[in-house]
C-alpha positions as a printed Julia matrix, in Angstrom:
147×3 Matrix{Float64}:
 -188.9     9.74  26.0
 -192.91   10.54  26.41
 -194.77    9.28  29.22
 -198.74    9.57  28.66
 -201.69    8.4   30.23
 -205.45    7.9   29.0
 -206.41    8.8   32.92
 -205.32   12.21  32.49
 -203.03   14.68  29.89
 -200.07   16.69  31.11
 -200.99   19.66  33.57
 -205.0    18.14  33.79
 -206.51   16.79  36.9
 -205.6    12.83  38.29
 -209.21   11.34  38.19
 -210.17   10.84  41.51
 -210.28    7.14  41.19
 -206.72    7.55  41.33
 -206.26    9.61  44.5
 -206.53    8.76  48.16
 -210.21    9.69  48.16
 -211.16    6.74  45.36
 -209.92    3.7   44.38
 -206.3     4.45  45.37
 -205.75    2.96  41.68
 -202.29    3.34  39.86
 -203.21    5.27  36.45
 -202.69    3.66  33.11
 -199.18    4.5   31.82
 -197.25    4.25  28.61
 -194.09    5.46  27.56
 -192.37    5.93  24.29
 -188.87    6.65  22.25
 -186.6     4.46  24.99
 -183.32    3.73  23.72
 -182.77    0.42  22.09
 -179.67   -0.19  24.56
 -182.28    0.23  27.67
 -182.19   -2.99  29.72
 -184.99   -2.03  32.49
 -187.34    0.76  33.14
 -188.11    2.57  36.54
 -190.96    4.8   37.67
 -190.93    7.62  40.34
 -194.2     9.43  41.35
 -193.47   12.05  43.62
 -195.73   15.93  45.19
 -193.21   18.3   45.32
 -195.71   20.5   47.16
 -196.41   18.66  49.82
 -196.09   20.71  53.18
 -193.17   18.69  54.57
 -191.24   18.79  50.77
 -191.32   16.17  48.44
 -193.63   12.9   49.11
 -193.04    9.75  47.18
 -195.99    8.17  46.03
 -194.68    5.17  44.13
 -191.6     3.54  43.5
 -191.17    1.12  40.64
 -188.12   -0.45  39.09
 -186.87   -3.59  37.26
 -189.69   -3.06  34.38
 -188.44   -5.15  31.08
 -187.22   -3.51  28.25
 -189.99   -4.77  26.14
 -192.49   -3.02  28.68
 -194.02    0.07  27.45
 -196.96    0.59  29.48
 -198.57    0.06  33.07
 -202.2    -0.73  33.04
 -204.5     1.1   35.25
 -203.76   -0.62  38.79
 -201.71   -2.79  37.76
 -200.84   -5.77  37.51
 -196.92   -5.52  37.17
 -195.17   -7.68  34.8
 -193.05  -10.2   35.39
 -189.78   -9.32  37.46
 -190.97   -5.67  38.14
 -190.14   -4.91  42.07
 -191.86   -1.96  43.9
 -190.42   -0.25  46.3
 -191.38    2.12  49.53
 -193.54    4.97  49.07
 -193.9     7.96  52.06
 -196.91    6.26  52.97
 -194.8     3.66  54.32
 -196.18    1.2   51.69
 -195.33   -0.52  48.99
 -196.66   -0.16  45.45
 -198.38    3.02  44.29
 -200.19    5.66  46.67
 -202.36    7.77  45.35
 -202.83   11.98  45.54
 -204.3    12.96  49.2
 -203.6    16.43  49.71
 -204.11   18.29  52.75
 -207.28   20.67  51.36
 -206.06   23.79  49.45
 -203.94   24.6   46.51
 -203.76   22.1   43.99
 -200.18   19.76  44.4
 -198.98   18.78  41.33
 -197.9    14.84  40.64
 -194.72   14.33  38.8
 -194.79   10.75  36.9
 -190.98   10.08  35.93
 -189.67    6.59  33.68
 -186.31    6.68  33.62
 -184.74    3.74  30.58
 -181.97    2.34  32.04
 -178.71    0.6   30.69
 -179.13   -2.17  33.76
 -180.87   -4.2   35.55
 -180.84   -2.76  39.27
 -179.27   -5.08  42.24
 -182.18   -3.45  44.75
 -184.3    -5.35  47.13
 -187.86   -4.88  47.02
 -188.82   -1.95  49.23
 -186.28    0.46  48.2
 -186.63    3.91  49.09
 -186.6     6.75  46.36
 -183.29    7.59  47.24
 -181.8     4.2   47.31
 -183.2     4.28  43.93
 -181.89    7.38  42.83
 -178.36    6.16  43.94
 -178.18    2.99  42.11
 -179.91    4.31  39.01
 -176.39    7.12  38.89
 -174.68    6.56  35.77
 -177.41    4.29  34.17
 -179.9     6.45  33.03
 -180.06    6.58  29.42
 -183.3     8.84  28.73
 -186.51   10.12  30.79
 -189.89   11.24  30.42
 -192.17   13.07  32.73
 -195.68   13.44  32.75
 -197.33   15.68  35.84
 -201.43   15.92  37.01
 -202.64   17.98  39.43
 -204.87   17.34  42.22
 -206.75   19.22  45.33
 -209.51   18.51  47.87
């Protein structure tokens, strides 16, 4: 699968109306070449650079199959649940960096053969687990950002 964005192409900076120092604005997303059999989409942002390892930014699961994008900030269709990011939040946190190197921002959709039994507020991992054996493609598109 590709995942692309008009906010930003892969290895290029996140806008900062994206990041913790704008808007704090999900960027516009849309994937392509999902399997036909896919039943649900989920999204992962994650830093792998950040000083205490990996930080989740967003967690997003139960798209639709017949959703192929994610405009800018949302809002989320119909049925789509978000879960817990490392901010402690729900939804979508943006890129706030302690000043520095620049972190890079890995956007992952992952088309899925199921629809996932998680409650809202699901942690990355708890996503990771039920998501085992379902995953029928990926895509990955990563941004940097520094301060």
């Amino acid at each position: 699968m590709q995942l692309s964005s008009t906010a930003f192409q892969e290895g290029a900076v996140i806008p900062v109306v994206h990041t913790g120092d704008g808007q704090d604005r999900s960027p516009p997303l849309t994937w392509s070449g999902a399997p036909g059999a896919a039943k649900s989409f989920a999204l992962v942002c994650d830093d792998p650079d950040a000083p205490r390892g990996t930080w989740v930014h967003w967690v997003l699961f139960n798209l639709p199959a017949d959703q192929h994008e994610l405009p800018a900030g949302g809002p989320l269709p119909p049925g789509a649940l978000q879960g817990k990011n490392d901010f402690g939040k729900l939804g979508y946190g943006g890129p706030a960096p302690p000043r520095g190197k620049p972190h890079r921002y890995y956007f992952r959709v992952y088309a899925l053969d199921t629809i996932l039994s998680l409650p809202e507020g699901a942690t990355k991992p708890q996503l990771e687990q039920a998501m085992k054996g379902h995953i029928l493609a990926t895509g990955q598109l990563m941004g940097k950002y520094s301060r």
